[in-house]
N, C-alpha and C positions, 0 to 999 in steps of 0.2 A: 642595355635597354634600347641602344639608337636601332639596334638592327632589327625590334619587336616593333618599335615607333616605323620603322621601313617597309614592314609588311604590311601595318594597319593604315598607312598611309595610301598605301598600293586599293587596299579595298574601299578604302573610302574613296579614294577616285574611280574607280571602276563601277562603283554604286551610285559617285553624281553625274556619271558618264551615260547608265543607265539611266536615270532620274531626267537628265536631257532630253532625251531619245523618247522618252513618256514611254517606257518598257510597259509592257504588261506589271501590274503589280506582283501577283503569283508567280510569273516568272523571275522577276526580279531579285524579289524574297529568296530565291531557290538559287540564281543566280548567286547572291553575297555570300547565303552559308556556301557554295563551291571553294569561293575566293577566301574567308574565313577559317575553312578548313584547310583551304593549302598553303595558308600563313601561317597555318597552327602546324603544321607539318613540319614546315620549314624552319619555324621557329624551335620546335621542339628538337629537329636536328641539330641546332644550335646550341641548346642548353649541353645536350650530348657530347657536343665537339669540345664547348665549354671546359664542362668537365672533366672530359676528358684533358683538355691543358692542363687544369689544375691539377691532374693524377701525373702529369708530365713537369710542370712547375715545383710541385714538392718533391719529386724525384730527385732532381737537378739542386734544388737545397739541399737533402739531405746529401747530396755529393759533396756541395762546398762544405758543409758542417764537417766532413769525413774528413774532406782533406785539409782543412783547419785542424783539426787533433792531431790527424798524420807530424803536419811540418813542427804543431806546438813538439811534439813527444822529439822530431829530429833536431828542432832547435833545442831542446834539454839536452838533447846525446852529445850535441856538439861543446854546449856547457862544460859537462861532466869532462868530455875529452879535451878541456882547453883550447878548444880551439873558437875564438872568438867569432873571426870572420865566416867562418860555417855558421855559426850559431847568428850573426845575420842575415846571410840569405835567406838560410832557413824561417826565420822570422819575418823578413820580410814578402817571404811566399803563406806564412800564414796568415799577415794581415791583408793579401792581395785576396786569398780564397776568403777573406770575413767581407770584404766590402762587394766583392760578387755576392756572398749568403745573404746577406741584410738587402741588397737591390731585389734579390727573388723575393725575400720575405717582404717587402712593397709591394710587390709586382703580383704577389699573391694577392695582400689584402685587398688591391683595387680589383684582383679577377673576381675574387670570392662577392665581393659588391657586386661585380657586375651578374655573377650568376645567379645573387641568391634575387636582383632585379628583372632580370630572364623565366626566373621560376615564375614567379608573382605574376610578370605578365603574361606568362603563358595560361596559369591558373587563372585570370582573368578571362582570356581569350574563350578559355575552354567552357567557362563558368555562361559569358554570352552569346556561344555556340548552341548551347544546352537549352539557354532560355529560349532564344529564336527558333530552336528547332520545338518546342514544348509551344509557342505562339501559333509557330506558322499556320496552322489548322483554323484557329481561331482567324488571324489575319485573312488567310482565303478566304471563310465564312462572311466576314464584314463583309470584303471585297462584292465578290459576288450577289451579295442582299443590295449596296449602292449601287452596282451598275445593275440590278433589278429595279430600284428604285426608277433609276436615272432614265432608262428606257420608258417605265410606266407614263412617270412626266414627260418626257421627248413627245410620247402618242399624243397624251393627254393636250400638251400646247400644240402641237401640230392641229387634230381636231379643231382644237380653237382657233386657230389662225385660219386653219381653210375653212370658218363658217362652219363647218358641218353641221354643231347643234345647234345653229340657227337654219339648217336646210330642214333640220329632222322636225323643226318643232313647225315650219312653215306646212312641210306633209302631213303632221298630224292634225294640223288648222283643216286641211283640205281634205281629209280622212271624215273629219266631223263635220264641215259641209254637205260631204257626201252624202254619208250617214241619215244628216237629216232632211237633208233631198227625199232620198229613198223612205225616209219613213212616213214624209208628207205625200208623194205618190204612194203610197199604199191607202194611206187613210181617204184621197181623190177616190181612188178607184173602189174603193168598198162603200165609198157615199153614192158613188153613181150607178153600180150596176146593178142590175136585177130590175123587179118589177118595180117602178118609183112612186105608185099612188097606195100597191100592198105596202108598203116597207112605213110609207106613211099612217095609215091605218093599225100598225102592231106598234108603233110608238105611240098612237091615242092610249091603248089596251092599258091597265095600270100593271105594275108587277105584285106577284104575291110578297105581300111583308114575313117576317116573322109570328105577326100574331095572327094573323088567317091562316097562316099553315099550323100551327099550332092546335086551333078551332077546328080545321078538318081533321084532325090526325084525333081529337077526341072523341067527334062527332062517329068515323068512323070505330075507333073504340066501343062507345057505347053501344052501336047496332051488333057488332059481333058480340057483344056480352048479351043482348037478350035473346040474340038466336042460339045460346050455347043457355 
């Protein structure tokens, strides 16, 4: 497991390396799964080599095991044939290849730990590989919508700091001044031109109401019905 903890170390530093540097976030992102996946590479090579030992470590037991039967069957022969001091060499090269087998068969159980901890983190790795790649879409999405934001507001307080909506509301003060300038010179100039004693004269004049318009519009009714 130290040497899965060695890779994942490598990108965490590499990713607070970036996080310093204030990377582009999208970049960044894209950056780790790089470093991610070439731990997972590396790591995976590992498990491989692993195992491969362990295809190499039982090998090498089942040799000592062999040749433990070998010396047991020549320490018997030696037996049968009376000859004692044969029948302890022999013996004592049997117990030399048992205390080599039982060191492998150790040497096994902690490889077998170590690999079946190798697996696991790799199935990890791969498993967070998978999600960040299944995010990263989303992440860019956020990304992009805050530094939308962040721009929005940037304008938004800028304008407010250089007055601007205090410039624009001052013009529209001076827009409606104007406005009503121009509309009091219009009404000057319609009061004063033309003839001023006629103009006086058709304001005495009263206007027709409703009900005298009404009275003519009978009156003439009635004359067309008795000429018809």
């Amino acid at each position: 497991m130290g040497i899965l903890s060695r890779f994942i170390a490598v990108v965490r530093s590499n990713l607070n390396a970036l996080l310093n540097r204030a990377e582009d976030p999208a970049k960044m992102i894209e950056q780790t799964l790089l470093d991610m996946e070439s731990a997972y590479r590396k790591a995976k090579d590992q498990v491989a080599r692993s195992v491969a030992d362990h295809k190499r470590l039982e090998k090498a037991l089942q040799d000592q095991k062999t040749e433990t039967a070998k010396w047991s069957e020549r320490a018997m022969l030696a037996v049968q044939k009376s000859d004692d001091n044969l029948a302890r060499e022999a013996l004592a090269r049997k117990q030399e290849h048992q205390r080599i087998a039982a060191q492998f068969e150790q040497e096994m159980g902690a490889h077998d730990t170590n690999v079946e901890q190798l697996k696991a983190g790799l199935r990890d790795l791969e498993t967070k590989i998978a999600e960040i790649r299944r995010k990263k879409n989303l992440l860019v999405s956020k990304q992009r919508r805050a530094e939308a934001q962040n721009q929005i507001y940037g304008t938004l307080e800028g304008i407010q700091d250089a007055g601007a909506l205090e410039t624009i509301s001052r013009m529209e003060a001076k827009i409606d001044e104007m406005s009503h300038l121009a509309d009091a010179r219009r009404e000057l100039s319609s009061e004063f031109s033309g003839d001023a004693l006629e103009r006086k004269f058709r304001e005495l004049q009263p206007g027709k109401d409703v009900e005298s318009e009404l009275m003519e519009m009978k009156q003439r009714l009635q004359i067309e019905n008795k000429r018809s």
